[in-house]
N, C-alpha and C positions, 0 to 999 in steps of 0.2 A: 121325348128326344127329337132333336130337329133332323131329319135327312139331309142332307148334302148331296146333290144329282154329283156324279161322279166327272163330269165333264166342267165342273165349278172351280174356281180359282180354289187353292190350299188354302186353307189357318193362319192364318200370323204365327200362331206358333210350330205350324211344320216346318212354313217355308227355310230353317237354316238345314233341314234334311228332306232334299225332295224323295216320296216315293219311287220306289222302281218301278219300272216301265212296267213287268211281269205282275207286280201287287198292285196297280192300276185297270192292268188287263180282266186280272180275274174278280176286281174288287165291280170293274163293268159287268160280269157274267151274272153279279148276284143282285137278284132286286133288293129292294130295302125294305127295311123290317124286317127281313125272315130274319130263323136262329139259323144258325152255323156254329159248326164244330171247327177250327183249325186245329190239324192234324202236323204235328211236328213242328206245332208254332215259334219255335228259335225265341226270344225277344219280344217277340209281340207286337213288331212292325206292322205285319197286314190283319192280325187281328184290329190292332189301334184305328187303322189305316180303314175298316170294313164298319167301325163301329162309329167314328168321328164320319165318313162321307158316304155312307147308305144305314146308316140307324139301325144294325142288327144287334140280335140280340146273342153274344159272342161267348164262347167257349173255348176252350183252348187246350190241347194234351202236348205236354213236352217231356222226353226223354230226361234232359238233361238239369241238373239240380240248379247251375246258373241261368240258363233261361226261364224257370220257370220263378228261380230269384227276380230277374228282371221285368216279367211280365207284372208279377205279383205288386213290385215297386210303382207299377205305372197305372195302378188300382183293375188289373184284367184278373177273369175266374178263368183260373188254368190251373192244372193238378198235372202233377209229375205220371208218367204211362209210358209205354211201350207200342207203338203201332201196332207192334208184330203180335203180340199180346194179350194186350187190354181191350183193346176195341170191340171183340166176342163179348165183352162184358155189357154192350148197350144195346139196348132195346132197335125194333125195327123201327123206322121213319121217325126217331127220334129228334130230328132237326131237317131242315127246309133244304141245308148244303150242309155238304161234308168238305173240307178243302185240304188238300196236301199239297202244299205247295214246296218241290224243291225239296224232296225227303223221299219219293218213290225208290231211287238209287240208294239208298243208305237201308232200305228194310229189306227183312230176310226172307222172306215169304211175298213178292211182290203182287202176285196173282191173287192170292188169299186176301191183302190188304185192300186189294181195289172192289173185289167182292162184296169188302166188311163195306166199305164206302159207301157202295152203292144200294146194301141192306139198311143202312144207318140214316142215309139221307135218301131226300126223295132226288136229288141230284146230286151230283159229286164235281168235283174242277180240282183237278190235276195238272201239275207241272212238275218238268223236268230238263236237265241239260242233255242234248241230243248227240249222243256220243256218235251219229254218225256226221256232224258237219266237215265242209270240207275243209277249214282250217286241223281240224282234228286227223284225219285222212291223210294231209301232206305233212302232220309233224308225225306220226307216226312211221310215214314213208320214208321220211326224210332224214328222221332223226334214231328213229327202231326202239324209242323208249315210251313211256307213259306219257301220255298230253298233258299240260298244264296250259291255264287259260284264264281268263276272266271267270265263265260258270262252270270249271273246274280246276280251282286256286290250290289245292292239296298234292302236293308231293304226294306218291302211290301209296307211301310206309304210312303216310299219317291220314290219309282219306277215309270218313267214313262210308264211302259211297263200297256197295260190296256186288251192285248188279246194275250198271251202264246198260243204258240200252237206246238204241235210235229213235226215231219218230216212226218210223216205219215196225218199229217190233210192238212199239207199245196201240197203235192202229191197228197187227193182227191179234194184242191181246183185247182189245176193245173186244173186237170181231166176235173170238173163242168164248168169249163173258157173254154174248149177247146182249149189250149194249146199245145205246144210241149216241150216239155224237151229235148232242145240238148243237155245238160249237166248235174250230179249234184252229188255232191262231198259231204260226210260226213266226218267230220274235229273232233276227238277224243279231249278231254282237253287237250291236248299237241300241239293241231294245224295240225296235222298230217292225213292225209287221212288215212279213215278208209277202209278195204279190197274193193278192187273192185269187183263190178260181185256179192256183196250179195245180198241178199233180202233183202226188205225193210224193215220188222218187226227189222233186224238184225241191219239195221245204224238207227234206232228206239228207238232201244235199246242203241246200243255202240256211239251215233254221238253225239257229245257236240253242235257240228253248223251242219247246213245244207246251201249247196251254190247253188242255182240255174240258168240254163242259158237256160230263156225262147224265145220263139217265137209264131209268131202268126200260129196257124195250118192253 
C-alpha cells in the first residue's frame, strides 16, 4: 500500500469532500504503517482518511448499526461495540494508536475509556469539543440555555454527548491517569490552530476542539 505524507495534495476522488481540519490534525500525529484502532468511528471518514494518506493498517468500533453499515460499504473492518464496554475485551498494546475522535463526550465512563486507550495502544489521540470556549461562555450568559454550535450541533433533548468537558478538565485528567502529552493542538471554529506556546487557561478560553496525542508515562 502506498503512504501518502499527510501534507500531499488529496485524491481526485476526495477532493468533492475535503477532510476536516481535526481528521487532518490527528491523521498528522500518526506515522504510517502503524495499526490503529478508531474508537467511535461514525462513517469511516478518518479511518478512510488514515488509511488512503498514511498506509495504516485500520480498525474500527462503532456504536451504531448505520455507521457501521456505512464503513462496511466503503470496504473498512469495523464491528459494531460499545466504548464503554467492549474495549476491556482487547488485549494490551494491541495496536500502535488507539484514536477517539469526537466521541470522548458521548461515553459514560469517560476516565475508564481513556485508560482502556491507553492499555490498548502504545499511544492514544484524543479529541473533543471544548465546552469551555468563549463563544460557549457568552451564549450561555447571554442566552441561560444549552449552547448550540458548529462542534456542538444537537439541541440538549437529542445530544448524545452526556459529559462535556473543557480543555482544561480533560489536562487535569491526563495529569490524574499519569500520562504523557507528546502532543496537543487547540483547533479555533475555523479549524485552525490556536497560538502555539500559550497557556492553557488561554486555548481554554479561545480552543473550539482540543486534539490530543497521549502515551503511557
Amino acid at each position: 500500500m502506498t503512504v501518502v505524507d499527510a501534507a500531499s495534495p488529496l485524491p481526485a476522488e476526495t477532493l468533492a469532500a475535503a477532510p476536516r481540519p481535526d481528521h487532518l490534525l490527528v491523521a498528522q500525529m500518526v506515522q504510517p504503517g502503524s495499526r490503529v484502532l478508531d474508537v467511535g468511528c461514525g462513517d469511516g471518514a478518518l479511518l478512510r482518511l488514515l488509511i488512503s494518506r498514511r498506509g495504516v493498517d485500520g480498525r474500527g468500533i462503532e456504536l451504531s448499526q448505520s455507521g457501521v453499515n456505512a464503513c462496511v460499504a466503503h470496504g473498512l473492518s469495523v464491528v459494531q461495540g460499545d466504548a464503554d464496554t467492549d474495549l476491556q475485551h482487547y488485549p494490551d498494546d494491541a495496536f500502535d494508536y488507539v484514536v477517539l475522535s469526537q466521541t470522548l463526550q458521548a461515553t459514560r465512563r469517560p476516565k475508564a475509556v481513556v485508560e482502556d486507550l491507553l492499555r490498548i495502544g502504545r499511544r492514544a489521540v484524543v479529541s473533543f469539543p471544548n465546552f469551555g470556549h468563549w463563544r460557549t461562555r457568552v451564549q450561555f450568559l447571554t442566552e441561560g440555555r444549552m449552547p448550540q454550535n458548529a462542534n456542538l450541533p444537537e439541541a440538549w433533548y437529542e445530544t448524545p454527548n452526556i459529559h462535556l468537558c473543557t480543555i482544561g478538565d480533560f489536562v487535569d485528567l491526563v495529569a490524574l491517569l499519569g500520562a504523557r502529552m507528546e502532543r496537543a493542538v487547540a483547533l479555533d471554529a475555523t479549524g485552525r490552530p490556536v497560538r502555539v506556546n500559550a497557556p492553557w487557561w488561554f486555548w481554554n478560553l479561545f480552543g473550539a476542539q482540543g486534539v490530543f496525542l497521549l502515551s503511557r508515562d
